[in-house]
N, C-alpha and C positions, 0 to 999 in steps of 0.2 A: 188125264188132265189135258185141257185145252194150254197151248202155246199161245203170247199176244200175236205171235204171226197168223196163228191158223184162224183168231176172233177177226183177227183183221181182212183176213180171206173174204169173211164171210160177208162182207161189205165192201168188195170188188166188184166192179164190174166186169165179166164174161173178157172184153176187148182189153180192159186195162190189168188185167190178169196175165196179158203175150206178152206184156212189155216186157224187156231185159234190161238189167243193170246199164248204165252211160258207161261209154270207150272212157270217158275221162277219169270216171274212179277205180277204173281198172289200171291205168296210166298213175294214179297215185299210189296203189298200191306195189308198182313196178321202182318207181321214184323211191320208195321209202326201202325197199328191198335193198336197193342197188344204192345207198345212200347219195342219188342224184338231189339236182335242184331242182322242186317238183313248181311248176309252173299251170300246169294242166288246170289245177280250178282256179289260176289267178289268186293263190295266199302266199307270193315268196317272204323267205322268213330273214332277211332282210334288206335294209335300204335301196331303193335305186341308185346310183352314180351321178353325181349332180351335171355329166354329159350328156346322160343317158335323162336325163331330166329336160335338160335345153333343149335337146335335139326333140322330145316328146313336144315338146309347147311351142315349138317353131313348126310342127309338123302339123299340131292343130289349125297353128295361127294362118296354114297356108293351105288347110281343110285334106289334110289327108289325111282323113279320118274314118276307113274302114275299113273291115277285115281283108286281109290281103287271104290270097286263091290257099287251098289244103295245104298244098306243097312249101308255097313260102315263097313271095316276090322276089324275080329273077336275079334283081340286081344284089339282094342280102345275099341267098344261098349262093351268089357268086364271092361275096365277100368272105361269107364264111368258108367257101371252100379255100380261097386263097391264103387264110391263117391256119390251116389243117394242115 
């Protein structure tokens, strides 16, 4: 008996065949294990902080509006080191 994985196989392409799983669903399966707050595909499971709100709309409204480097912009990971 054919599996829907393997009919599905069969309408691969060769190159899209290498692809592997995303770091990020791997990171939610780590989150759900370890019962962390999984953040990874942007579904937290609740509300933001209504500071954490201001500060987002004051941060648009002054166009810092993109992804900060892998690591995490210097001044945050300094922040958060210092509540650690």
């Amino acid at each position: 008996m054919t599996s829907p994985a393997q009919k599905a196989s069969n309408y691969v392409s060769r190159k899209a065949s290498l692809f592997t799983e995303s770091v990020i669903r791997e990171m939610t399966r780590e989150a759900i294990k370890h019962g962390a707050v999984n953040l990874s595909q942007g579904f937290p499971d609740f509300a933001a902080p209504d500071h954490i709100k201001r500060v987002a709309m004051q941060s648009i409204a002054d166009d810092i509006n993109q992804y900060a480097i892998t690591w995490g912009a210097r001044d945050f990971r300094q922040a958060i080191a210092r509540k650690t």
